[in-house]
C-alpha positions as CSV (number, residue, x, y, z in Angstrom):
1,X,54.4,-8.1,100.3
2,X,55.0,-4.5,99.8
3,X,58.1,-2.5,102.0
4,X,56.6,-0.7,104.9
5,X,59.9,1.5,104.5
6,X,58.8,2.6,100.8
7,X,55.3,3.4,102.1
8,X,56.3,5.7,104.7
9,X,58.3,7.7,102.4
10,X,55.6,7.6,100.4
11,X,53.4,9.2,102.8
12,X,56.0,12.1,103.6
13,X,56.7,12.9,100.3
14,X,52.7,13.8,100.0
15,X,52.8,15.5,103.5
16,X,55.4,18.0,102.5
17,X,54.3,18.1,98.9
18,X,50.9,19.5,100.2
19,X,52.1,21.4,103.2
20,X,54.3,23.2,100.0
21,X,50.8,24.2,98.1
22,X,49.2,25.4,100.8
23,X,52.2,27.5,101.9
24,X,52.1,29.1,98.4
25,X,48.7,29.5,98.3
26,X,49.0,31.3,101.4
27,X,52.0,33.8,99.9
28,X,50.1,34.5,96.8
29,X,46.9,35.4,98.8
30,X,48.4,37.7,101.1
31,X,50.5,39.5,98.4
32,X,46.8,39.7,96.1
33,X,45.5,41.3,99.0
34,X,48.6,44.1,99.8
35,X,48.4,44.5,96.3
36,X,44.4,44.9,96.2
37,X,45.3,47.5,99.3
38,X,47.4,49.8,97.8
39,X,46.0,50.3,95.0
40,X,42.5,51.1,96.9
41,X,44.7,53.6,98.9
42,X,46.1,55.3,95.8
43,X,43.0,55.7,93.8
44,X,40.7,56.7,97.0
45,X,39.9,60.8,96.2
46,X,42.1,62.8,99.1
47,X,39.8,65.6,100.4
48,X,42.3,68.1,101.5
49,X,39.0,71.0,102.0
50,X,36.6,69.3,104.1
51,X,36.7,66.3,107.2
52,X,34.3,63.0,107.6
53,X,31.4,65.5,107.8
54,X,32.7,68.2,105.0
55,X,33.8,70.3,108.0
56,X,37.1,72.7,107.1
57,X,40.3,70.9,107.7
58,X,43.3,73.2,108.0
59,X,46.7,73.1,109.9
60,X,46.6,74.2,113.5
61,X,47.7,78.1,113.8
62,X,51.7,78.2,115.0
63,X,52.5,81.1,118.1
64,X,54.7,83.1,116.6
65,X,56.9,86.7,117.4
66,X,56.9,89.3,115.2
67,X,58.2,92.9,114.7
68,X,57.4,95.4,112.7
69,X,59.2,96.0,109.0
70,X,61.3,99.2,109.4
71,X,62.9,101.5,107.1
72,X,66.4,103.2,107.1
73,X,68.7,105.5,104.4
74,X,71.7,104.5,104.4
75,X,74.5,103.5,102.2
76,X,76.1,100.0,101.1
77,X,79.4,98.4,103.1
78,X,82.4,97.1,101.5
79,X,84.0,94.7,103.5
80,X,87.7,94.2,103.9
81,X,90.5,92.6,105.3
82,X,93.1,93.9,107.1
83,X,95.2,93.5,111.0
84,X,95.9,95.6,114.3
85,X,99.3,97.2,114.6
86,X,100.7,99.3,117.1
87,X,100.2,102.9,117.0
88,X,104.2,103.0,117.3
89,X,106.5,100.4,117.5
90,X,110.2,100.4,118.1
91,X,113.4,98.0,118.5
92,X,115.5,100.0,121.4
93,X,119.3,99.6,120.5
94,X,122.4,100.5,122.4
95,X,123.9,103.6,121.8
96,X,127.6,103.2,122.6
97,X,129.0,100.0,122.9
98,X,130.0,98.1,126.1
99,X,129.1,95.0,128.5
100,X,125.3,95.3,129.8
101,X,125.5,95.3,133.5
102,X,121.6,95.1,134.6
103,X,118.6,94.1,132.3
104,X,115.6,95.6,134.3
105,X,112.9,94.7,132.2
106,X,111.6,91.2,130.2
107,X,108.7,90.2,128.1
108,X,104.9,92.0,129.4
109,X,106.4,94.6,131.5
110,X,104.8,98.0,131.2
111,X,107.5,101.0,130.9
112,X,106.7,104.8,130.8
113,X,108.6,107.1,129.1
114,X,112.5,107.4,130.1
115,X,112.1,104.1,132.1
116,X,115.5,102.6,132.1
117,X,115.7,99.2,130.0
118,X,119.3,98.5,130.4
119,X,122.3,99.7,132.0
120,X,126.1,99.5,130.5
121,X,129.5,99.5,132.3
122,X,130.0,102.7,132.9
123,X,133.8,102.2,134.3
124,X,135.9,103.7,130.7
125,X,133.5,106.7,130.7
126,X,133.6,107.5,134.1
127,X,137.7,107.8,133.9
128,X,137.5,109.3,130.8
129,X,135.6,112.4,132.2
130,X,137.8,112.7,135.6
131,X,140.8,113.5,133.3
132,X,138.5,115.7,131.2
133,X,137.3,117.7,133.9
134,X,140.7,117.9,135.3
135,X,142.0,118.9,131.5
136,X,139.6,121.7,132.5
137,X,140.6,123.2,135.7
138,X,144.5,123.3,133.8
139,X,142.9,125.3,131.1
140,X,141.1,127.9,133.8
141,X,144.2,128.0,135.7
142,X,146.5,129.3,132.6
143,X,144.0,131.4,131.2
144,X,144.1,133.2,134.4
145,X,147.7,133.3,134.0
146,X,147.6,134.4,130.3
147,X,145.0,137.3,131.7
148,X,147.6,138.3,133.6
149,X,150.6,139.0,131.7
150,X,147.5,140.6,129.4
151,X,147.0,143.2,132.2
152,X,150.8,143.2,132.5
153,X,151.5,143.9,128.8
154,X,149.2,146.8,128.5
155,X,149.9,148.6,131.5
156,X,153.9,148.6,130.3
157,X,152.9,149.7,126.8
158,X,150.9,152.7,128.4
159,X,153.8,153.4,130.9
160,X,156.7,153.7,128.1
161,X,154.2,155.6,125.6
162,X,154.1,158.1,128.5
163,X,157.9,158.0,128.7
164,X,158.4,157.9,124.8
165,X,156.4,161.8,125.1
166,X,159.4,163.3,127.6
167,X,162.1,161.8,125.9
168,X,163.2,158.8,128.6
169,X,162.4,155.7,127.0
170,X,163.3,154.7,123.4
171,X,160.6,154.0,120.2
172,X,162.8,150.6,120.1
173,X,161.3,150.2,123.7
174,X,157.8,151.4,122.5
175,X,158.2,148.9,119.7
176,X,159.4,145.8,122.2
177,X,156.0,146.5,124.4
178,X,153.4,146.5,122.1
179,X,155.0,143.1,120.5
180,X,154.6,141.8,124.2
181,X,151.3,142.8,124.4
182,X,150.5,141.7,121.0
183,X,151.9,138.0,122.5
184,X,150.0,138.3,125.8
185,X,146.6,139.0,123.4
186,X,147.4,136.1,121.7
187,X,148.0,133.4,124.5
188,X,145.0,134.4,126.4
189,X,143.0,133.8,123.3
190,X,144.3,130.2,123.2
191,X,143.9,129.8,126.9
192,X,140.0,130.8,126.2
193,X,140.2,128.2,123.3
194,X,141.3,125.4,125.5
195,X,138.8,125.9,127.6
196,X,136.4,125.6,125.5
197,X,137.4,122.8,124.0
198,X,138.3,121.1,127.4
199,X,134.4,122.0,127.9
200,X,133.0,120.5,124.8
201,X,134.9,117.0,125.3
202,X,133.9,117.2,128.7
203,X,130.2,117.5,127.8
204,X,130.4,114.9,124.9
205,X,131.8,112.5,127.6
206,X,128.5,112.9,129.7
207,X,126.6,112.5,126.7
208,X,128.5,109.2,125.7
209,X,127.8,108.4,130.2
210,X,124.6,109.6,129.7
211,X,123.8,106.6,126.5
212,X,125.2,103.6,128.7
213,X,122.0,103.8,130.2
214,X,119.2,102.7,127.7
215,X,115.8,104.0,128.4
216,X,112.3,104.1,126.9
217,X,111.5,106.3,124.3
218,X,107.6,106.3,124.7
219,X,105.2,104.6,126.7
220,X,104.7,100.9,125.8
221,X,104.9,97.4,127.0
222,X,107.9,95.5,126.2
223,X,107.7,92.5,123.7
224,X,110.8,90.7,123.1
225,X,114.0,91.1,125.5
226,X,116.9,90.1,123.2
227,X,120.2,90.6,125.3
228,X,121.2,89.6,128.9
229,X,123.3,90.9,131.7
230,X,126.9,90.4,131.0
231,X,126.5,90.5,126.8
232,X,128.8,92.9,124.9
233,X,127.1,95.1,122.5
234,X,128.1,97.1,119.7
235,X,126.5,100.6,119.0
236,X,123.4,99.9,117.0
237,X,123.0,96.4,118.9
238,X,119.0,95.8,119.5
239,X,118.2,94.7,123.1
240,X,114.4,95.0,123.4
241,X,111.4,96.0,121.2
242,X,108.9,98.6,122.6
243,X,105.2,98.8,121.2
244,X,102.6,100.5,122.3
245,X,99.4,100.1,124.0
246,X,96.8,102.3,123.4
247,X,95.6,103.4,121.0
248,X,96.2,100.6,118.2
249,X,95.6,100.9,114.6
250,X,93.9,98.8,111.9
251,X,95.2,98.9,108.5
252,X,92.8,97.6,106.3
253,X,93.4,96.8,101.8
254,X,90.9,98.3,100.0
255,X,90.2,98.2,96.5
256,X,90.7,101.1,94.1
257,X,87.3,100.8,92.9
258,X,86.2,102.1,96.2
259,X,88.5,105.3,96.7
260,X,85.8,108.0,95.1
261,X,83.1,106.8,97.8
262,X,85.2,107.2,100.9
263,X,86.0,109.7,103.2
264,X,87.7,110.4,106.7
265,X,84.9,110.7,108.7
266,X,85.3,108.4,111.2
267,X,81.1,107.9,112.1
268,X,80.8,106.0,109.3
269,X,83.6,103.5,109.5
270,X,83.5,100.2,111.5
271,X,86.3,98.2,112.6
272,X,85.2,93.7,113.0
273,X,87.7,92.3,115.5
274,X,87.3,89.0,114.0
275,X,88.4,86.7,117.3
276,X,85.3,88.0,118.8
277,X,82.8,90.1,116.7
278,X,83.3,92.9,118.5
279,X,82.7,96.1,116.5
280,X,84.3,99.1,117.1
281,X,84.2,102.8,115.9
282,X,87.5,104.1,114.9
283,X,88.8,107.5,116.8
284,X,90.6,108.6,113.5
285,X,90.6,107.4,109.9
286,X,93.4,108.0,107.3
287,X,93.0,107.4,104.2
288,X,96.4,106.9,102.4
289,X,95.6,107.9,98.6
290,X,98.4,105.4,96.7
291,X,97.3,102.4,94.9
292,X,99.8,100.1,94.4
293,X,99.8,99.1,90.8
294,X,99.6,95.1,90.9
295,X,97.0,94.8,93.4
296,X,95.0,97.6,92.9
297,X,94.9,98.4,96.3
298,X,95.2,101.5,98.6
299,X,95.3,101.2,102.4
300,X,92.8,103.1,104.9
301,X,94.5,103.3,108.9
302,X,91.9,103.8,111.7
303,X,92.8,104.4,114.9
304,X,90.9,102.8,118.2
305,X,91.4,103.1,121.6
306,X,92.6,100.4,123.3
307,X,92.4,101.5,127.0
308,X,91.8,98.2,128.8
309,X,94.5,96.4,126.6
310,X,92.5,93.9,125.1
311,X,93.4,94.3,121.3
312,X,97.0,92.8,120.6
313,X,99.3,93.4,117.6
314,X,99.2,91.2,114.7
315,X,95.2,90.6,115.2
316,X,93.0,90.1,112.1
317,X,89.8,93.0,111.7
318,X,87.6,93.6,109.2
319,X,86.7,96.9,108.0
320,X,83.1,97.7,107.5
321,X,83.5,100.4,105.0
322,X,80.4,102.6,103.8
323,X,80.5,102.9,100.0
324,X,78.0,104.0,97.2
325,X,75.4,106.7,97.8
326,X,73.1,107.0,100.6
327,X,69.6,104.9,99.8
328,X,66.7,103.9,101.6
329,X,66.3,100.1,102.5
330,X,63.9,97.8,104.7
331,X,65.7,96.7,108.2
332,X,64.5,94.0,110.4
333,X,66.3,91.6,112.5
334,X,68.5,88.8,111.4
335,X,66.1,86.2,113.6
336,X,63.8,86.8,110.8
337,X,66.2,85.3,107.9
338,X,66.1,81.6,107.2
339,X,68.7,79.9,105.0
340,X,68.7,77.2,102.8
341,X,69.9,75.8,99.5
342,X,67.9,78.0,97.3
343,X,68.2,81.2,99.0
344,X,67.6,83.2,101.6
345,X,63.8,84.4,102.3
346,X,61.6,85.3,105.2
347,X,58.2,84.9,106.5
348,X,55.6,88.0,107.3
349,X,52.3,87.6,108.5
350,X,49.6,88.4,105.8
351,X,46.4,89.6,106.8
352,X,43.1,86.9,106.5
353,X,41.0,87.2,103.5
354,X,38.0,87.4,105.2
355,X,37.7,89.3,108.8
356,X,37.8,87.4,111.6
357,X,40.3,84.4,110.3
358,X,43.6,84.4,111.8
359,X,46.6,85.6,110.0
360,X,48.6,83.5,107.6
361,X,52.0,82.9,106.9
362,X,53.2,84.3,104.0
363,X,56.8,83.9,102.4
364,X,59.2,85.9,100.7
365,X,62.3,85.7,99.4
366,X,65.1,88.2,100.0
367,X,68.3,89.2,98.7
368,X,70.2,90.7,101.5
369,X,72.1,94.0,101.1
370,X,74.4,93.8,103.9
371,X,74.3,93.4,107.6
372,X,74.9,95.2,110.7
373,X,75.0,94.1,114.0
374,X,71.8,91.6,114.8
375,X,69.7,94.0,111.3
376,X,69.5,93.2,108.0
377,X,69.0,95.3,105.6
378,X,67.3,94.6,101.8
379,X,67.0,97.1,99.2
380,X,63.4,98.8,98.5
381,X,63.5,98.2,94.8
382,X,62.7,95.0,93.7
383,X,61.4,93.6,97.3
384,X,58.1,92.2,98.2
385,X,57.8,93.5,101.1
386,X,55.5,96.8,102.0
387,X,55.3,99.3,104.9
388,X,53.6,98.2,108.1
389,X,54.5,94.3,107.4
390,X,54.8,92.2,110.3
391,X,58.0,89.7,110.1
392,X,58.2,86.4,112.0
393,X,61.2,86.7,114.0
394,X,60.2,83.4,116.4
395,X,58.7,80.3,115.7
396,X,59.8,80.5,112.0
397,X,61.9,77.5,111.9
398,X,59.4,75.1,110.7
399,X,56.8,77.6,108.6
400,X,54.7,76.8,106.2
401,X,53.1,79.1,103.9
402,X,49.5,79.8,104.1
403,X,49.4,78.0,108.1
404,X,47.3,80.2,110.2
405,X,49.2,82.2,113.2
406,X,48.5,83.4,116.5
407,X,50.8,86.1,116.6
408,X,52.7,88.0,119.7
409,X,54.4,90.8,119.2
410,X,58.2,90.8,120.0
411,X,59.0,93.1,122.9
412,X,62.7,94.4,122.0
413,X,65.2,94.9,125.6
414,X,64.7,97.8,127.5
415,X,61.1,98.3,125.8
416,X,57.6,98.7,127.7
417,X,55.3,95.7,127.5
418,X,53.6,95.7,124.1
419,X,49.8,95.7,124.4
């Protein structure tokens, strides 16, 4: 009698052995198909010009802004590196030397000319000049005693001259007079000398008084504060540095090659205050003709005013610096510019073939010139681009060229409605 266990396995061996085929049967049908799919899908024709019905099948027109292509002489821009520094700058140091009694100013405070920054003691000086002055008075009071025996001495000379004429004095009494008065010349000369000389050390001594108190030499705001009340300084000894305000200059490196274009007209120069983009115009533009010899490079100093104190010392600029001669080029607004790997083009939009089709999109590629402000500007000669061309300054992130446009025209700020 045969096992009933051996015929049951016998039975699920051919269950899963036929489940298996069908599963595979299954696989390779479905994969025939997906095959048999794609391969319909690649060789079916794709009809790019006309619909189900051969009706025209385009892209939908994009709403875009334009503005018109303008034109502008004007001449190329170097651009160069350089800082802010003040106009003048100055490290304030003592005078004479002594103990600094007050300190009246610290770092940010705003001085004016002749302010006082610092006081010394003043005690040594102030002694000194009480026994000068009263050097002084001694001096006036024996010159007035040497003008006297002056007036003295001549009168007796004159009194025994008379006498010598009618025989009652003596020429050895003659003699003796006029070597008095001869004397009496010669102390009231030195009286007068000591005078003056009382009256020089006197006036030095104020001077010297006069030094103990430091002041400001122009008007400026204070920077660094390097001594406090109670230090001893020397003569020469720094205690605060003064810079000023307004105006500030830039000094910017230039290359040599670029010393035959420039000039110190200030219109022309710019001034980038790279924290911020701000451009300025310079007041005043030097041009300092020496090129050092290593680097090639000569330096240019513009001044610019500065009257709400917003540029600081030690601030990095770039100079925008017309070079090369004066030459038309196309200007139209940076919006209009699109960057990517292979350049830099824009888009305009072309007039229709045939009248009454929309405008299409048309692109062309650009090499910039320079740029100024929110314009570009692109050289006539060898560009694509012709009077009276409309460029696509909105909607042109996601062109494509030939797509039809509806097209607005951009109204700039400030400008009446276009129409």
């Amino acid at each position: 009698m045969p096992n009933s266990s051996s015929t049951t396995k016998t039975d699920s061996e051919r269950t899963n052995t036929r489940r298996n085929i069908i599963v595979a049967v299954l696989a390779i049908l479905t994969i025939g198909t997906a095959f048999y799919i794609i391969r319909l899908m690649q060789d079916a024709p794709i009809n790019v010009e006309g619909g189900q019905d051969g009706a025209p099948m385009s892209m939908p027109p994009a709403a875009v802004y334009v503005e018109m292509l303008g034109k502008e002489s004007v001449q190329a821009e170097a651009i160069v590196t350089g800082i802010l520094r003040a106009a003048s700058e100055a490290k304030i140091a003592a005078r004479e030397p002594g103990a600094i009694v007050k300190m009246l100013v610290d770092e940010g405070f705003e001085v004016k000319q002749n302010d006082i920054i610092a006081k010394l003691d003043d005690r040594r000086i102030t002694t000194l000049i009480e026994e000068a002055q009263a050097t002084l008075a001694s001096a006036k009071g024996l010159e007035g005693q040497r003008k006297a025996e002056l007036e003295r001495a001549e009168s007796d000379l004159g009194m025994k001259r008379r006498l010598r004429d009618s025989k009652a004095v003596s020429q050895s009494d003659v003699l003796d007079a006029e070597r008095a008065l001869a004397v009496a010349i010669a102390q009231s000369g030195v009286a007068s000398d000591r005078i003056a000389e009382a009256e020089s050390r006197l006036s030095f001594l104020n001077v010297q008084l006069e030094d103990l108190t430091i002041r400001a030499p122009f008007d400026g705001v204070i920077v660094e504060r390097r001594s406090e009340p109670g230090e001893w300084v020397a003569a020469g000894t720094i205690v605060a540095s003064l810079v000023t305000v307004d105006p500030v200059e830039a000094w910017l490196r230039v290359p040599s090659r670029h010393l035959d274009y420039l000039n110190s007209d200030s219109k022309n120069f710019r001034v980038r205050r790279s924290s911020s983009g701000e451009i300025i115009t310079p007041q005043k533009v030097e041009i300092i003709p020496k090129v050092e010899s290593l680097s090639q490079l000569f330096t240019i100093v513009a001044t610019i005013p500065n009257t709400t104190s917003k540029f600081a010392s030690g601030e990095s600029v770039t100079g925008h610096l017309p070079v090369g001669e004066l030459e038309p080029h196309w200007l139209f607004s940076t919006d209009a510019v699109i960057r990517s790997v292979s350049g830099e083009f824009a888009y305009v939009a072309a007039k229709p073939e045939k009248e009454g089709e929309l405008p299409v999109a048309r692109r062309i590629s650009i090499n910039i010139a320079f740029e100024r402000g929110n314009k570009v500007y692109v050289a006539i000669d060898g560009s694509e681009f012709t009077m009276g061309d409309q460029i696509i300054v909105e909607g042109n992130e996601r062109l494509m060229p030939g797509r039809p446009l509806i097209v607005k025209v951009r109204e700039e700020p400030g400008s009446a409605p276009a129409r």
